[in-house]
C-alpha positions, 0 to 999 in steps of 0.5 A: 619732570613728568612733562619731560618723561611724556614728551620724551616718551612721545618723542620715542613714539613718533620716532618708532612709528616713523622709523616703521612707516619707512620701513614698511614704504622701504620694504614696499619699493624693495618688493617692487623692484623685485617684482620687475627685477623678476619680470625683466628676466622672465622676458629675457629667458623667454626671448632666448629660448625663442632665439634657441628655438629658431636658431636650432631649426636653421641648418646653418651653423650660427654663432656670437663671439665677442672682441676677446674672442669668447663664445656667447652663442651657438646654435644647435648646428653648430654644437654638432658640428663641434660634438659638444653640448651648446651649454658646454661651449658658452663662455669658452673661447674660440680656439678651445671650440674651433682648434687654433687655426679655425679661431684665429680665422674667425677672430680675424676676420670677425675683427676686420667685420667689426672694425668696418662696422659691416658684414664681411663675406668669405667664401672657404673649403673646409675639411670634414669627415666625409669629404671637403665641405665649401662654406659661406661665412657671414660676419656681422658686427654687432655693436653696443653704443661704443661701449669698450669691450661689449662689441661682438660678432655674429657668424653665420656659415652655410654649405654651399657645397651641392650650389657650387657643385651644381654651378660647376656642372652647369658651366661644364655643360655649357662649355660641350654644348659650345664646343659642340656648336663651333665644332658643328659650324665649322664642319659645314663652313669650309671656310671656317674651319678651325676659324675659332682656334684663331680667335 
């Protein structure tokens, strides 16, 4: 009887102290795991207020929607543009960012960009405030191994307004002046005048 209550009594021992070595092993990994959980989103939060960072200082106005045409991100820019706060837009959908017909032209064609798997340009005059704004929108598609639903799409808009004015001026300017030369040629060639008319 008291060899079965000391064996008993050392079989619970033993029990106990490996049931805390485990424990202790348990709570040894758990810690660990924390720790690189904690580091990873360190990181992470530090590339994205590098991105913020970066993004913020482009005069263009950027932005990352996904396939169901959700805001994942926007950039300083862009937020103004909208007159609302970047932190606001996240999550929202395009059309309560953009209105309907804004959204269903970026949804289009962000899909067509990602059902090419390519960049998709377009060239666009827009309405604003002070006047009509001419835009270059870039799609680009960005995919995340085929995964179903995690595809998404960066657009990236810039105004071009004061480079197609400026094109538009030069191609003006260069019309007289060509006017200017046939009207010059054709003053001192009797035989040609009006030569040009005919061509």
């Amino acid at each position: 009887l008291r060899l079965t209550i000391f064996l008993t009594l050392g079989l619970l021992i033993f029990v106990a102290i490996l049931g805390g070595i485990w424990r202790h092993g348990a709570s040894i990994r758990a810690r660990r795991a924390t720790d690189l959980y904690r580091a990873v989103a360190d990181r992470l939060q530090k590339q994205e207020a590098l991105l913020a960072l970066v993004t913020d200082t482009v005069p263009d106005e950027i932005f990352l929607a996904d396939r169901q045409g959700h805001l994942a991100f926007i950039n300083k820019a862009g937020a103004m543009r909208l007159g609302v706060a970047k932190e606001d837009l996240r999550g929202k959908t395009l059309a309560n960012a953009f209105g309907p017909i804004e959204a269903r032209r970026h949804e289009r064609r962000g899909q067509n960009a990602l059902d090419a798997n390519d960049m998709l340009s377009q060239t666009d005059k827009r309405d604003e405030g002070a006047g009509q704004e001419t835009v270059q929108t870039r799609y680009i598609p960005l995919t995340a191994g085929g995964a179903a639903g995690s595809d998404s799409f960066l657009v990236v808009e810039t105004d071009i307004t004061e480079v197609v004015a400026a094109r538009e001026k030069q191609a003006r300017t260069m019309r007289q002046l060509v006017d200017a030369l046939v009207h010059i040629v054709e003053q001192r060639d009797a035989t040609g005048v009006h030569h040009a008319e005919q061509i």
